[in-house]
KOLROGU-427182 format. One line per 8 residues: number of its first residue (from 1); their letters; for each residue x, y, z of C-alpha. Coordinates in steps of 0.1 Angstrom, whole numbers, plus 5000, padded with zeros to 4 digits. Each point is the difference from the previous one (the first is absolute). Last residue first. Layout:
REM residues N
NUM = a = X:Y:Z  ...
This chain:
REM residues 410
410 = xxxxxxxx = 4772:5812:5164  4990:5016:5035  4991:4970:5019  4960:5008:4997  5008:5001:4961  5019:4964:5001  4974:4986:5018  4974:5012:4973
402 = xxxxxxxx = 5018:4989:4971  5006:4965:5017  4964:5002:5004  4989:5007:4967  5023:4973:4984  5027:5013:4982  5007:4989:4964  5027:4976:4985
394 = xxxxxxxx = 5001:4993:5039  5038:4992:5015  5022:5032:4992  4988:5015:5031  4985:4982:5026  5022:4990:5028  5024:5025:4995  4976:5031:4994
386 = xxxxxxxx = 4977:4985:5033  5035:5008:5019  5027:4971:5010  5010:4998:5039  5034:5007:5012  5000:5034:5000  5029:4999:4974  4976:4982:4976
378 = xxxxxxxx = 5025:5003:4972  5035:5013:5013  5016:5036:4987  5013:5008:4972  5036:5009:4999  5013:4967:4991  4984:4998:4961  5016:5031:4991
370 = xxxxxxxx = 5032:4989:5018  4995:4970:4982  4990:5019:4965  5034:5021:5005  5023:4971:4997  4986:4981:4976  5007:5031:4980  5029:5004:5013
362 = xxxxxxxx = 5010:4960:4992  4987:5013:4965  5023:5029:4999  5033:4980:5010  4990:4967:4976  5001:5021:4970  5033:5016:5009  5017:4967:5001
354 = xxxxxxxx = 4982:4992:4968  5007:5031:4983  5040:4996:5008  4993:4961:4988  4986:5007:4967  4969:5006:4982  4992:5005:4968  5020:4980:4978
346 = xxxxxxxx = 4982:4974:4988  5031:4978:5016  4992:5025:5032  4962:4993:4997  5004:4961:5004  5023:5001:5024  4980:5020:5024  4969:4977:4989
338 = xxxxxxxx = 5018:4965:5007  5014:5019:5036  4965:5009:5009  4983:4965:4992  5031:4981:5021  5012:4962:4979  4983:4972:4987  5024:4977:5011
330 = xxxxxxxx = 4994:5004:5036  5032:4990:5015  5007:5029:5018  4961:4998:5012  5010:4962:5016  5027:5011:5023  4985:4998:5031  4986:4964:4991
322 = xxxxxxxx = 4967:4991:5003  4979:4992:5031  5005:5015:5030  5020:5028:4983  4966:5014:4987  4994:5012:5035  4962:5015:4997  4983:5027:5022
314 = xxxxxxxx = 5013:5031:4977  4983:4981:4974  5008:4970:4973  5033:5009:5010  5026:5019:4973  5010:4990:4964  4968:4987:4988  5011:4986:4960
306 = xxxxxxxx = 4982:5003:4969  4978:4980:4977  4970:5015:4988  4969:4977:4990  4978:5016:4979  4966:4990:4995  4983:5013:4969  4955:5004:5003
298 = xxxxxxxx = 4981:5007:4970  5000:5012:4968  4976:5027:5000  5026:5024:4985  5008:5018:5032  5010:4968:5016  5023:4992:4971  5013:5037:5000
290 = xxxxxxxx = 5011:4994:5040  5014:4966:4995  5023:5017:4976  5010:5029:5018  5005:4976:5027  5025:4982:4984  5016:5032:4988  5004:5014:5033
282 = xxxxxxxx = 5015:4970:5013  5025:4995:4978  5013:5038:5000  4999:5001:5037  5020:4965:5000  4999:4984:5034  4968:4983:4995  5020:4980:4972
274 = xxxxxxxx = 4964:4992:4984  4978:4969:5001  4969:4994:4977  4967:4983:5000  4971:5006:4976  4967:4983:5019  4985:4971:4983  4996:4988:5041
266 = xxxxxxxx = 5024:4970:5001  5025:5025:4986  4998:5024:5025  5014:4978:5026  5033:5002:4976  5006:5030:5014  5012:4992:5031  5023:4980:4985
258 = xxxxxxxx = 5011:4961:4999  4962:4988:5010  5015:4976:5026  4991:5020:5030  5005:5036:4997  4987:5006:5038  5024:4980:5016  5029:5007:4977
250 = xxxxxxxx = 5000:5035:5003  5020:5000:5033  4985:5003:5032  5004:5025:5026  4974:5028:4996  5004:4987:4958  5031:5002:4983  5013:4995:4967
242 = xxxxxxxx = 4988:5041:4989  4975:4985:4974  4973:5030:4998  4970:4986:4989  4981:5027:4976  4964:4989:4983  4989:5030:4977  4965:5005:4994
234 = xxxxxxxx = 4976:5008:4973  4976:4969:5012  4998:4972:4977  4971:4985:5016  5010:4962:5006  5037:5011:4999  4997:5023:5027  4974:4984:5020
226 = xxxxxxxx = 5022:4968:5002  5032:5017:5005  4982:5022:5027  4990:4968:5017  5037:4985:4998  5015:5029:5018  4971:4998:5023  5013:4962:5010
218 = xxxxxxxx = 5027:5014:5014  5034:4982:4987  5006:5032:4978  5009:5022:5030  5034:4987:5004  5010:5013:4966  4988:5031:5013  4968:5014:4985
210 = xxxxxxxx = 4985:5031:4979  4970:5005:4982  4996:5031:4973  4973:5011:4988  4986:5017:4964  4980:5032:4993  4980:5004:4965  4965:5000:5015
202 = xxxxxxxx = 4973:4977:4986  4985:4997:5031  5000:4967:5000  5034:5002:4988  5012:5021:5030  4981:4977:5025  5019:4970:4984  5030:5020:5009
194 = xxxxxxxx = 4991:5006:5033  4991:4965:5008  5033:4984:4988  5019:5027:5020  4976:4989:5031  5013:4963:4995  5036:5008:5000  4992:5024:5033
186 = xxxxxxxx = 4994:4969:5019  5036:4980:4997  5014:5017:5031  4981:5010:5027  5018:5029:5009  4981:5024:4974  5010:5030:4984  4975:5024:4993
178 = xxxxxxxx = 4993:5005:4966  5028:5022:4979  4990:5015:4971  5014:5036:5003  4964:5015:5011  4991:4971:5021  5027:5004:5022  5006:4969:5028
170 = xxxxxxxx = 5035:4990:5020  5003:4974:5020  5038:5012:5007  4988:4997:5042  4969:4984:5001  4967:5016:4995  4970:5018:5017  5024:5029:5014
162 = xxxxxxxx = 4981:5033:4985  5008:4981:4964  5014:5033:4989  5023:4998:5030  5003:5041:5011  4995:4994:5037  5030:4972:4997  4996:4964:4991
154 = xxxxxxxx = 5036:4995:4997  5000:4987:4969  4969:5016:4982  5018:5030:5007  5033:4992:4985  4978:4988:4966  4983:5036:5004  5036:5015:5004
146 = xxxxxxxx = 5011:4983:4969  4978:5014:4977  4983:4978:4972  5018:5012:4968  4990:4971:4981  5039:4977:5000  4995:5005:5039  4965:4986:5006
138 = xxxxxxxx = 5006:4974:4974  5034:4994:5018  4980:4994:5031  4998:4961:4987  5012:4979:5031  4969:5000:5024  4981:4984:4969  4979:5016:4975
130 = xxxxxxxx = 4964:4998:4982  5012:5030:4971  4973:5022:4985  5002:5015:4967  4981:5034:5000  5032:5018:4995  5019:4981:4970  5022:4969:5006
122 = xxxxxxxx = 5034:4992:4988  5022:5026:5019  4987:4980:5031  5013:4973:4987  5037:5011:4999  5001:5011:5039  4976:4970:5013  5027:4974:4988
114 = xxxxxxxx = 5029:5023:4998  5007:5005:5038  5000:4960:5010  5040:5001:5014  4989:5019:5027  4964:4999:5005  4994:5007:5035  4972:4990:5021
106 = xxxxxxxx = 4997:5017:5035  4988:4999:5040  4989:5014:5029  5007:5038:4990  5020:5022:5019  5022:4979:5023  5033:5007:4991  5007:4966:4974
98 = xxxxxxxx = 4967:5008:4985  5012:5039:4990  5031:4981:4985  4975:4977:4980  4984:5031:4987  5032:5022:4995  5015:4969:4977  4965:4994:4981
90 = xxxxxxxx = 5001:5034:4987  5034:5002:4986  4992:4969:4985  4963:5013:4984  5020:5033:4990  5026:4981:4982  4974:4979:4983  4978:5032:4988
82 = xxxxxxxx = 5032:5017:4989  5014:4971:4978  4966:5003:4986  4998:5031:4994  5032:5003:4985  4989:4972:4977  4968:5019:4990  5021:5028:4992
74 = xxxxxxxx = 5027:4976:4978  4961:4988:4979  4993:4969:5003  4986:4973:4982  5029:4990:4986  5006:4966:5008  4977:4972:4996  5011:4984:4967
66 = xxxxxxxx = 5033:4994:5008  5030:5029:5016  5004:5024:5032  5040:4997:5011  5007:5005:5033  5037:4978:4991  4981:4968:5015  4971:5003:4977
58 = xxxxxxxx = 4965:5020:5010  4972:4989:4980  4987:4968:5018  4971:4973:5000  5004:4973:5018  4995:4968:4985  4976:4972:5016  4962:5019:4995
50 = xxxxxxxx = 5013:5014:4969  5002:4960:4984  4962:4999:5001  5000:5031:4974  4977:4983:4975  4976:4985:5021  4990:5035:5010  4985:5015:4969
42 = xxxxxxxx = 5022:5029:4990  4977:5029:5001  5029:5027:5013  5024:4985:4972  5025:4981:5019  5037:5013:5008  5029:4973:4998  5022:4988:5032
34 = xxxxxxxx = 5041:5009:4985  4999:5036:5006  5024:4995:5033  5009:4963:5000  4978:4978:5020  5004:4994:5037  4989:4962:5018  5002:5007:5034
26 = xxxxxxxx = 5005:4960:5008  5039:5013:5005  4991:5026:5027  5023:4982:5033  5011:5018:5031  5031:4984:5016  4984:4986:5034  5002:5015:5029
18 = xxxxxxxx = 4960:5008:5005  4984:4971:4977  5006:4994:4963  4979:4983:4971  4969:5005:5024  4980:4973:5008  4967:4981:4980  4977:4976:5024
10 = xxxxxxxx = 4996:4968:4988  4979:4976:5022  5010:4965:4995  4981:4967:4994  5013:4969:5009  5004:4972:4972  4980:4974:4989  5017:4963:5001
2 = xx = 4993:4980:4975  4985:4966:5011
């Protein structure tokens, strides 16, 4: 009698654990200008192989070449490189203002800055964007003011959210930005249901989903796929790949489907993966997904791969468990130094400018925090007013909330 063998749970690990020499050879990278550009109504069977290459425009020597590059204007560039420089700068005061006890705690994005930076660029005003805690660059790259964002932070008396949120949960209707929310995976499903809304409505503005690779093993990530594609909702579907999840690695949530992109396949959705590291890239990508949404086409998901240089959040020790030295050996290289590059080869930048550049944005950074500092704290009596409670949560205000607010002199 043959004997049947035991069965065996596999559960995927890490390629390297903390002391280890840090390993990217599975990364598969494509040349620069070697992944080929689609027509807009390109039926999705016939880019399947986009949802395994990376798509890239920026060469080792800063070079922009292939079919995706050129876009941009050098202005738009400088904007860019701005934008990213600003969202660094930024993220260095807040997680320093964390570290001396003025906000609870923060998200940074080092490493991440041309993800939200470049697509932002991509949209139009209207668009609305269904974000994580790590996409304030599409606050930044739209002129949203700093100072606000600082308020929001420390929940001060001039918090635009009047203290109902997290800290970096950030919400502005008017530059497409919905609240953020800390259950992760549910604002992919609301994307999916404001874009159908637009189309039933026969409006011409598009959305924008966004999720962490870790994010995709919720079953709302799957939902919205199925909604999506059912429908074809004007939306864009973004998982940002940074390798790491809170504390796991991407394997866990990737599972055996090779990318994350590939799960669009299995819905007749168009899936594609970009050097999220890449401004140039990444714009372009979007641009595209963008116009195809615009066109009634349907949804694109976009998987972005790029790297998360610092903690998950200023309550995470990433040095628990990978490597110390695994951004160094990130293969994909820094989003602000690719750019910097980039311009001085065009020609239009160099490093005295750069240098000079980061001086006046770290002022301006600067000067928003003390901004930001000088207010005073929200509910400073200690007990909220009818203006807190109330305001901001009725589309219209009931009689009586009217009326209590009158007797208490608002």
């Amino acid at each position: 009698m043959t004997e049947v063998p035991h069965l065996s749970l596999h559960v995927p690990e890490p390629a390297v654990r903390p002391g280890g020499q840090p390993d990217f050879s599975s990364v598969k990278i494509a040349k620069a200008g070697a992944v080929p550009r689609p027509a807009v109504d390109v039926a999705p069977e016939e880019i399947r192989d986009l949802a395994y290459s990376i798509i890239r425009v920026l060469n080792r020597e800063g070079e922009a070449i292939g079919p995706w590059a050129g876009l941009l204007s050098n202005e738009e560039l400088l904007t860019g490189l701005r934008n990213m420089m600003k969202l660094r700068a930024f993220d260095a005061r807040m997680v320093m203002a964390q570290r001396q006890g003025k906000t609870s705690f923060y998200m940074q994005h080092l490493g991440e800055e041309a993800v939200s930076s470049a697509f932002r660029k991509a949209l139009d005003k209207g668009d609305m964007n269904f974000p994580t805690y790590r996409q304030a660059g599409l606050l930044i790259a739209d002129d949203y003011p700093m100072v606000e964002m600082m308020n929001q932070i420390y929940s001060n008396e001039a918090d635009p959210l009047r203290g109902r949120q997290l800290p970096i949960m950030y919400s502005s209707k008017a530059h497409g930005f919905f609240t953020i929310s800390g259950n992760l995976a549910t604002q992919y499903v609301q994307a999916v249901g404001w874009a159908m809304a637009s189309a039933i409505k026969n409006d011409t503005k598009i959305a924008a989903a966004w999720i962490g690779d870790g994010s995709t093993a919720e079953s709302d990530f799957h939902s919205a796929l199925v909604f999506a594609s059912t429908y074809k909702a004007p939306v864009i579907l973004n998982i940002v790949n940074n390798q790491w999840a809170i504390s796991t690695f991407q394997g866990i949530a990737r599972g055996g489907s090779g990318t994350f992109a590939a799960r669009g396949l299995g819905f007749g959705i168009p899936a594609l993966r970009v050097d999220g590291n890449d401004y140039l890239a990444v714009y372009a990508v979007a641009k595209w997904a963008a116009e195809r949404a615009r066109r009634n086409l349907g949804p694109t998901l976009i998987e972005y791969v790029t790297y998360r240089v610092g903690a998950h959040s200023t309550s995470d020790d990433p040095s628990a468990y990978r490597p110390k030295t695994e951004s160094e050996a990130w293969p994909l290289g820094d989003p602000v130094l690719r750019l910097k590059k980039h311009l001085i080869v065009r020609g239009v930048w160099s490093e005295e400018r750069h240098t000079q550049a980061e001086a006046e944005i770290l002022d301006e950074v600067i000067q928003a925090q003390k901004q930001a500092e000088s207010h005073g704290t929200l509910h400073a009596g200690g007990k909220p007013s009818v203006r807190d409670i109330f305001e901001g949560v009725y589309a219209e205000m009931p009689a009586h909330i009217r009326r209590q607010r009158q007797k208490a002199g608002y």
